[in-house]
KELUMMI-740813 format. One record per residue (C-alpha): residue number from 1; residue in three letters; chain; z negated, y negated, x negated. Coordinates in nm, 2 decimals, padded with zeros to 4 digits. Example, Ala and Ser with C-alpha at 12.3 -4.5 7.8 and 13.67 -1.06 7.14 Angstrom:
<nodes>
  nr rest kette     c3     c2     c1
   1  ala     A -00.78  00.45 -01.23
   2  ser     A -00.71  00.11 -01.37
</nodes>
This chain:
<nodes>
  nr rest kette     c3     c2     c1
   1  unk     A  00.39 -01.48 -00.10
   2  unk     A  00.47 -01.26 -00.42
   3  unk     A  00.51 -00.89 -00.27
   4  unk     A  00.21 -00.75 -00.50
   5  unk     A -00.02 -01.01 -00.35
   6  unk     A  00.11 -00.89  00.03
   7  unk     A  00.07 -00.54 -00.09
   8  unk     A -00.31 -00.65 -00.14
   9  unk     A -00.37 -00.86  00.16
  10  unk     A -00.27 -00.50  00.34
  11  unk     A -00.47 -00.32  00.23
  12  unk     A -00.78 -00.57  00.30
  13  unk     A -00.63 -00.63  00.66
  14  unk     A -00.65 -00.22  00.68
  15  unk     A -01.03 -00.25  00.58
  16  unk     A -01.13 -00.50  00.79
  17  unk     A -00.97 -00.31  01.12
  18  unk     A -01.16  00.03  01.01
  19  unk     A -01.48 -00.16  00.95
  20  unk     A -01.46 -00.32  01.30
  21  unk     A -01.36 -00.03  01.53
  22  unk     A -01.67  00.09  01.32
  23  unk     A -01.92 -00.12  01.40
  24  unk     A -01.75 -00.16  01.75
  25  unk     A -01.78  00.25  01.76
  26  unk     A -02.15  00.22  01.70
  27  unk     A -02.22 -00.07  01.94
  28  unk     A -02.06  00.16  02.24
  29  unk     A -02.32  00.50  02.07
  30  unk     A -02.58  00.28  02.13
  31  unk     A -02.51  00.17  02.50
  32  unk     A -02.42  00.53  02.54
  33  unk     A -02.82  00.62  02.43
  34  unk     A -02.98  00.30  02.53
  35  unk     A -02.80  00.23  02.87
  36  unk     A -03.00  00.00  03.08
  37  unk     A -03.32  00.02  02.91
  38  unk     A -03.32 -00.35  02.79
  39  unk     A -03.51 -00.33  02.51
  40  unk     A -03.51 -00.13  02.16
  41  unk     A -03.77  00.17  02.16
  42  unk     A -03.81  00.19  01.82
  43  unk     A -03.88 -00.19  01.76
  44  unk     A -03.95 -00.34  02.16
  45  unk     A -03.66 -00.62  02.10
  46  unk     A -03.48 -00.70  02.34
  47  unk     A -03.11 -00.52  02.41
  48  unk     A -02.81 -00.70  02.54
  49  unk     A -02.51 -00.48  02.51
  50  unk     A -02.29 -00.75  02.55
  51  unk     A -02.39 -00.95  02.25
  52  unk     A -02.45 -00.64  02.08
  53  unk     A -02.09 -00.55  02.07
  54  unk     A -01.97 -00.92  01.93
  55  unk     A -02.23 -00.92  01.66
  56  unk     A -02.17 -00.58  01.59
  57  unk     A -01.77 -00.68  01.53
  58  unk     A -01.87 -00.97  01.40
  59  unk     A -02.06 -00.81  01.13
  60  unk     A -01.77 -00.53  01.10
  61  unk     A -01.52 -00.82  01.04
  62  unk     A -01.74 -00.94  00.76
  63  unk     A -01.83 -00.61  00.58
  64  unk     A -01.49 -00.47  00.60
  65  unk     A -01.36 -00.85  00.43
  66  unk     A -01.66 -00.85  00.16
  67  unk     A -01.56 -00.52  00.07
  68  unk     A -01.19 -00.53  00.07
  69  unk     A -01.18 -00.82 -00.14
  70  unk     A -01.40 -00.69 -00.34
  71  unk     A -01.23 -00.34 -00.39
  72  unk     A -00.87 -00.45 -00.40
  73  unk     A -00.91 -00.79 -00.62
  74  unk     A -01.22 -00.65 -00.85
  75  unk     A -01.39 -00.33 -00.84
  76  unk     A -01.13 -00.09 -00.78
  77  unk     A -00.91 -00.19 -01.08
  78  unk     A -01.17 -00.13 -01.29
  79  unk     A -01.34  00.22 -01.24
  80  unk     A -00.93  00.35 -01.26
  81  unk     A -01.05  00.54 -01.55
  82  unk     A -01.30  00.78 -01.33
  83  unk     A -01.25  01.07 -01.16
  84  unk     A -01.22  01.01 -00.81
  85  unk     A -01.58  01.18 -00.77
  86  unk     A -01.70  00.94 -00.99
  87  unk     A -01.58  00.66 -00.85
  88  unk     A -01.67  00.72 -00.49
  89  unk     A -02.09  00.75 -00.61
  90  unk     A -02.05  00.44 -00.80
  91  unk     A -01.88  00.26 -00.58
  92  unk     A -02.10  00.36 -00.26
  93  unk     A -02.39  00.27 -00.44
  94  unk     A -02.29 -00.05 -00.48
  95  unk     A -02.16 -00.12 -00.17
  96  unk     A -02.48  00.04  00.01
  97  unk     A -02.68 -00.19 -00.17
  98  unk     A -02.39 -00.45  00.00
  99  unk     A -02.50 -00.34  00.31
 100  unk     A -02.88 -00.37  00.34
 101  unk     A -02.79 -00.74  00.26
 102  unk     A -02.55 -00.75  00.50
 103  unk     A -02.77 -00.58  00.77
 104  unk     A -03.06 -00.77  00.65
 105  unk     A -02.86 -01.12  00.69
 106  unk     A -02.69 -01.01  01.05
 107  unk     A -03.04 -00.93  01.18
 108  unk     A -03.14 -01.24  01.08
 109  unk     A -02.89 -01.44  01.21
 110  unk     A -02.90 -01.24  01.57
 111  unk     A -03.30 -01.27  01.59
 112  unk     A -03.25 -01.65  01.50
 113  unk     A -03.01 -01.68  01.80
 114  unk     A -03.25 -01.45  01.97
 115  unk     A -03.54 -01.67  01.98
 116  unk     A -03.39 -02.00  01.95
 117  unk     A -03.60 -02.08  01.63
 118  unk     A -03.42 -02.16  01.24
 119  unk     A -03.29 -01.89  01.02
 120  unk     A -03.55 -01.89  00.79
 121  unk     A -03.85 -01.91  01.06
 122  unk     A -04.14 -01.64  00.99
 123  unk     A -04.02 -01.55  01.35
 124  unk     A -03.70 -01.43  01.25
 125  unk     A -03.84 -01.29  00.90
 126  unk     A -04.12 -01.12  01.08
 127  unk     A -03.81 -00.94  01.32
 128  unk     A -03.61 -00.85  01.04
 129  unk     A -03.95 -00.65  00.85
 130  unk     A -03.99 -00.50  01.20
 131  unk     A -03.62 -00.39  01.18
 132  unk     A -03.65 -00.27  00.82
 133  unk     A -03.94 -00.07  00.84
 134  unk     A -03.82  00.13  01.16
 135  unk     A -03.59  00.44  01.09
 136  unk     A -03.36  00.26  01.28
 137  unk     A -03.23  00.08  00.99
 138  unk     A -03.19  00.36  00.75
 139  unk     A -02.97  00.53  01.01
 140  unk     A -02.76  00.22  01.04
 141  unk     A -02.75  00.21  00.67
 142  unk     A -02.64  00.58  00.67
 143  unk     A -02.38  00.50  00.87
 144  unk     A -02.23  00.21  00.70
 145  unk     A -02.26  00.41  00.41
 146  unk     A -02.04  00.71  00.56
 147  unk     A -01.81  00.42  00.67
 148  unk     A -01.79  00.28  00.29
 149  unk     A -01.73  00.63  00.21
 150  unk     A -01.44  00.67  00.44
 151  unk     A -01.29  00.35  00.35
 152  unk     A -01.27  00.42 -00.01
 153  unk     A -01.13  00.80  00.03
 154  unk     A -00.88  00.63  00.23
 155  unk     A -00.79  00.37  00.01
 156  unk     A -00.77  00.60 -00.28
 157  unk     A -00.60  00.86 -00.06
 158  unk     A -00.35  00.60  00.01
 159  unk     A -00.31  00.50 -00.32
 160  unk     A -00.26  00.81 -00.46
 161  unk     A  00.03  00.92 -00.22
 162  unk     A  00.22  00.63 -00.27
 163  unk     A  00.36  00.29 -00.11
 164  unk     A  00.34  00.34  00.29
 165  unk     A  00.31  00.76  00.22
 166  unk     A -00.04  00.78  00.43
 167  unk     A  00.09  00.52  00.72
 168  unk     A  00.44  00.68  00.76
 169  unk     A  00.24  01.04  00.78
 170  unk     A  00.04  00.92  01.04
 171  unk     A  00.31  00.75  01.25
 172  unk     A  00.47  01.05  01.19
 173  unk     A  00.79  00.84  01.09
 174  unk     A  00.99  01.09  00.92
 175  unk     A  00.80  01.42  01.10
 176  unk     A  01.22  01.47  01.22
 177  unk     A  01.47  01.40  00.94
 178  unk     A  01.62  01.03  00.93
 179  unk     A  01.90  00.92  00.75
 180  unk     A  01.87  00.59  00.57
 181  unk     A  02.06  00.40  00.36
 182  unk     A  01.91  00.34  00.03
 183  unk     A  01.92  00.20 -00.34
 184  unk     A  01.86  00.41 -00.61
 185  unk     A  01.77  00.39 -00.95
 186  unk     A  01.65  00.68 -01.18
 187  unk     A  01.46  00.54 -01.51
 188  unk     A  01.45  00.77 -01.81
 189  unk     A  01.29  00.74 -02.12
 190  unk     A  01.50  00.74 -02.45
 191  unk     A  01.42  01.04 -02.69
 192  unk     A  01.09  01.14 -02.52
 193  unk     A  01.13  01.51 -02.68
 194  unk     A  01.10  01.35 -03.04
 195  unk     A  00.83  01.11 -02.93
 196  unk     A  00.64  01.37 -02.76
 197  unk     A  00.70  01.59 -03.05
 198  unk     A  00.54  01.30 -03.30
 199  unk     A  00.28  01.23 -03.07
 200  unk     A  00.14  01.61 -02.94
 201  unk     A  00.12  01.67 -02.59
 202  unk     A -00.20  01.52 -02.50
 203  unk     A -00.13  01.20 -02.65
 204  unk     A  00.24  01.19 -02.54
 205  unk     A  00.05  01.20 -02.19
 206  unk     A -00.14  00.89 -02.26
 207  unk     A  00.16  00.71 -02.37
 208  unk     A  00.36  00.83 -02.06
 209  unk     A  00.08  00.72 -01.84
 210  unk     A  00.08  00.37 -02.02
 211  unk     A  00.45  00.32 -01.93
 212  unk     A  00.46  00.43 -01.55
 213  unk     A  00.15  00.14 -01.54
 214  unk     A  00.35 -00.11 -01.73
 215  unk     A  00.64 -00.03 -01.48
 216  unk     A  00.42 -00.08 -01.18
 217  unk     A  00.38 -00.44 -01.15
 218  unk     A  00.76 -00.52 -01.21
 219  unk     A  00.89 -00.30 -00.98
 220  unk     A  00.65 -00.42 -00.66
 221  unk     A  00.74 -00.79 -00.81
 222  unk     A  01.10 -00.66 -00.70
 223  unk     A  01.00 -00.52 -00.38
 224  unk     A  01.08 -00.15 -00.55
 225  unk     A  00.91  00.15 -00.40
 226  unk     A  00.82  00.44 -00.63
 227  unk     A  00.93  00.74 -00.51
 228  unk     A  00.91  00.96 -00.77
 229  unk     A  00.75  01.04 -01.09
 230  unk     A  00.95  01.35 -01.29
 231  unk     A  00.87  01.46 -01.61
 232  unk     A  00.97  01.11 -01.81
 233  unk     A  01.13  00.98 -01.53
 234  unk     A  01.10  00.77 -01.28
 235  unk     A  01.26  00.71 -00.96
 236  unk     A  01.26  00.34 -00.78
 237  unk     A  01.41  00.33 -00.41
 238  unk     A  01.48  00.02 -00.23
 239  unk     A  01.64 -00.10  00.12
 240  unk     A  01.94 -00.28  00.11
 241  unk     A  01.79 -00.57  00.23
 242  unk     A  01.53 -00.58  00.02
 243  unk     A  01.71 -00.45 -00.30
 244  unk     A  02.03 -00.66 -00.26
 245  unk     A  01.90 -00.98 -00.20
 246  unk     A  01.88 -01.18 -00.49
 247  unk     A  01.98 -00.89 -00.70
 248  unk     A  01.59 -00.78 -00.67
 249  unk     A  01.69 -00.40 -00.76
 250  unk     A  01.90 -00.48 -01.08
 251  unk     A  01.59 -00.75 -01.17
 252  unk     A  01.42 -00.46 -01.20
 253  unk     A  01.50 -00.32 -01.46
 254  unk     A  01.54 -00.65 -01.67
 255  unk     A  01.13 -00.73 -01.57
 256  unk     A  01.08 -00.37 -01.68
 257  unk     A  01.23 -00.44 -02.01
 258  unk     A  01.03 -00.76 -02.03
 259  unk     A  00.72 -00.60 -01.93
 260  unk     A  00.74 -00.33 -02.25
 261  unk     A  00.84 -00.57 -02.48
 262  unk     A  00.49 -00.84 -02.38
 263  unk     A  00.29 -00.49 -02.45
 264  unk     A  00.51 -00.43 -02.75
 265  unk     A  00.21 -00.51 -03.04
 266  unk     A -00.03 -00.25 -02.80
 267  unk     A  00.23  00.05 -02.81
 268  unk     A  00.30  00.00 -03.22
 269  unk     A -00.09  00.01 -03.26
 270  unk     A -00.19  00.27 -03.03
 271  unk     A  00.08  00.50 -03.06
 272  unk     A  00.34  00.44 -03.30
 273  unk     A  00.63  00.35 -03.08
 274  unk     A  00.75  00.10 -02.81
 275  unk     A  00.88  00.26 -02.55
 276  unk     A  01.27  00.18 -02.45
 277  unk     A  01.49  00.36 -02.15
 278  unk     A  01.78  00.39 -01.98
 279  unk     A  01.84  00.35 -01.57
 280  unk     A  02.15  00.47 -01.35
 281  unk     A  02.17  00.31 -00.99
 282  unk     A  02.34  00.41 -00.66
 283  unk     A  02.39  00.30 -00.30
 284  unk     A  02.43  00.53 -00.03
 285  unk     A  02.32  00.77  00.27
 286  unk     A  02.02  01.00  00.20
 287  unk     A  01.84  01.22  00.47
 288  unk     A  01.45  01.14  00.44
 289  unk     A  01.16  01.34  00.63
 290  unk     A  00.86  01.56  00.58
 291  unk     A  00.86  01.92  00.39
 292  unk     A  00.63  02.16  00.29
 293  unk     A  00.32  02.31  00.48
 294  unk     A  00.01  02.38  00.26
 295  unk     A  00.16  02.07  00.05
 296  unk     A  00.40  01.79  00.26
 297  unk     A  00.55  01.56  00.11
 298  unk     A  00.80  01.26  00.23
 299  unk     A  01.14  01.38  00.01
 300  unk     A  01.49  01.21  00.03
 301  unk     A  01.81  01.46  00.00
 302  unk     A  02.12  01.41 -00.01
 303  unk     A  02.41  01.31 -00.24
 304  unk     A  02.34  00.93 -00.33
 305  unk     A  02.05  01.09 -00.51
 306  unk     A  02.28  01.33 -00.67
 307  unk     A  02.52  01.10 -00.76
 308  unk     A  02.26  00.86 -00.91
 309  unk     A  02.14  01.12 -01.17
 310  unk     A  02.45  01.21 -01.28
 311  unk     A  02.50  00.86 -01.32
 312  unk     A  02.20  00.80 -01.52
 313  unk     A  02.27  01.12 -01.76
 314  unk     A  02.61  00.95 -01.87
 315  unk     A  02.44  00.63 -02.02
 316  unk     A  02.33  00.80 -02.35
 317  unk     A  02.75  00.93 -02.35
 318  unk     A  02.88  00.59 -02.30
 319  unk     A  02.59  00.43 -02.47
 320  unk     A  02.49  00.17 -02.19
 321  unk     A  02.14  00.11 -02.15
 322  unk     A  02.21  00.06 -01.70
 323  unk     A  02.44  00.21 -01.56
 324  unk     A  02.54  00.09 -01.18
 325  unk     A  02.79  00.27 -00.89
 326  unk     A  03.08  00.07 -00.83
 327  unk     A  02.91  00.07 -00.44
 328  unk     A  02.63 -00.07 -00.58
 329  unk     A  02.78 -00.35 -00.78
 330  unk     A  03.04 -00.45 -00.52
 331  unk     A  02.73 -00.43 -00.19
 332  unk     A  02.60 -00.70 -00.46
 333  unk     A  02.86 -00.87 -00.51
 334  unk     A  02.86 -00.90 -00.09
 335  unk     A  02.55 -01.00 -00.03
 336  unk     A  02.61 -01.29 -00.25
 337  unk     A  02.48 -01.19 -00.61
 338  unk     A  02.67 -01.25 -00.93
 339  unk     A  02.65 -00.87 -01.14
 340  unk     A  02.75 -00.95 -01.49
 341  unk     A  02.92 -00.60 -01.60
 342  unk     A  03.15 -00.41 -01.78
 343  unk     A  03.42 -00.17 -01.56
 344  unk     A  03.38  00.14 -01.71
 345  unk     A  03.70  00.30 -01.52
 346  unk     A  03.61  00.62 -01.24
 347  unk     A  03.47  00.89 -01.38
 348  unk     A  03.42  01.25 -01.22
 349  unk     A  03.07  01.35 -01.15
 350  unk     A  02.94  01.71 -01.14
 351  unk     A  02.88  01.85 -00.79
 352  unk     A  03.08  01.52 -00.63
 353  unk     A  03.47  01.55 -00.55
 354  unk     A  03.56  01.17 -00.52
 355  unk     A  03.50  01.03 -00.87
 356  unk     A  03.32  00.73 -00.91
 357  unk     A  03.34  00.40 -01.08
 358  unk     A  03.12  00.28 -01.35
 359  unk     A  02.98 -00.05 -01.44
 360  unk     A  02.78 -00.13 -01.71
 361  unk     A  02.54 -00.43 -01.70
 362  unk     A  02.50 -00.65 -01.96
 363  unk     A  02.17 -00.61 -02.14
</nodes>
């Protein structure tokens, strides 16, 4: 399974769960109000808490699918352009009008079931209208309607904080500092001042915005996490594990290249220029936990960071387009890759005693 497919299936599994402790949620409000009464006030059917809570996560488990498939693998990648205002009304208003269906169908099925008679009976039909025309259905519409709500700030919430950002907050994974060992790279693009210069500010924006997208895809296909997005940089972390194997992290940057060049014709037309960049990557120890108060954040510290920018900075000096640690390109080497590269000889870094070699990959 490619790792931008798994990404998706998450986030659908995460739906699913949120819209089934849901409906299980409202099953258990309406034990707590109906108790042993039997029967439905509002409507005279009959009330079996029991089968009330399984159709009820029944119903959850097929809402929550409909509308995470729907919102990962459709709808969400195409209201990307709204504000996130925007995209919440439009959204909940389709997936409200999901949801009377949904209701409409599950009410159906549990009266056919019910009253031992087919789906489509004018028993069952008759139940349903009953249902529809009692307040009790608007409120359970309401409700699914807060839950589609909820489900889509979360989703966008997620989204918006990063890879893992929202789950590792709320397993408070780094609330104390750990220290991790991590691959680096820091992506930089060649002579953005004259490019933003030709372009304006506002435009340059767009054309920024355009790259960091075109950089997405590659980097999950590589199992990359983006930590960072600075000015025109960009900063990709991996695991070893992850990063190492199969030379997934140094990939990365080749399937970057690709990427720009397939959107090549699209750049020339809409802004004059093709993008093209420069990466340094590191290996080592960082310290990783939460910061800030009014604003947290999950940050990594420490020198292989550092070390990595400096790295990075001296590819436009020694004209290299990826620059690698000598760490980096011998843990490769270990874990059974094959690095095609240049020694560049050990260099002294600013802010690091211990120099450090230099190899250039072959472009």
């Amino acid at each position: 399974m490619s790792p931008i497919l798994r990404i998706k299936l998450s986030r659908v599994v995460t739906v699913v769960t949120f819209w089934i402790v849901a409906a299980a949620l409202l099953a258990l409000i309406e034990h707590g109000v109906l108790g042993d009464t039997g029967y439905y006030p509002s409507t005279g059917n009959p009330y079996d808490p029991g089968r009330g809570l399984v159709m009820n996560s029944l119903m959850g488990a097929l809402g929550g699918l409909l509308l995470g498939l729907t919102e990962v693998f459709w709808l969400g990648g195409r209201l990307r352009a709204l504000s996130l205002g925007r995209k919440l009304a439009t959204k909940t208003g389709f997936y409200l009008l999901s949801i009377v269906v949904l209701v409409c169908f599950g009410a159906l099925i549990s009266n056919s079931l019910r009253l031992g008679v087919p789906l489509w009976s004018s028993e069952s039909l008759a139940a349903v209208y009953t249902l529809v025309a009692d307040f009790a259905f608007a409120s359970i519409v309401l409700y699914f309607g807060v839950v589609s709500v909820g489900t889509l700030f979360l989703l966008d919430i997620s989204e918006t904080l990063g890879q893992g950002v929202l789950k590792n907050f709320m397993l408070g994974t780094y609330h104390r500092p750990l220290e991790e060992e991590r691959v680096f790279m820091f992506l930089d693009l060649k002579s953005s001042t004259s490019v933003a210069e030709e372009l304006g500010h506002v435009r340059y924006f767009a054309f920024l915005n355009d790259f960091f997208k075109d950089l997405t895809e590659p980097i999950l296909a590589t199992h990359g996490v983006i930590y960072q997005y600075v000015g025109d940089e960009i900063v990709i972390s991996w695991t070893p594990h992850e990063g190492l194997k199969g030379d997934r992290c140094i990939r990365c940057f080749f399937e970057c290249r690709t990427a720009i060049e397939s959107r090549a014709s699209y750049y020339r037309h809409v802004y004059g220029v093709v993008p093209a960049f420069r990466a340094g990557m590191h290996i080592g120890r960082a310290t990783v936990g939460e910061v800030g108060s009014m604003k947290k954040e999950i940050v990594f510290s420490g020198d292989a960071l550092n070390t990595c920018a400096r790295i990075q900075s001296l590819c436009k000096e020694h004209e290299k387009d990826l620059l690698v640690s000598g760490e980096l390109a011998d843990a490769l080497t270990e874990a059974g890759g094959e690095v095609a590269g240049e020694n560049m000889g050990e260099v002294s870094l600013r802010g690091r005693r211990r120099p450090v070699r230099l190899v250039a990959i072959a472009t």
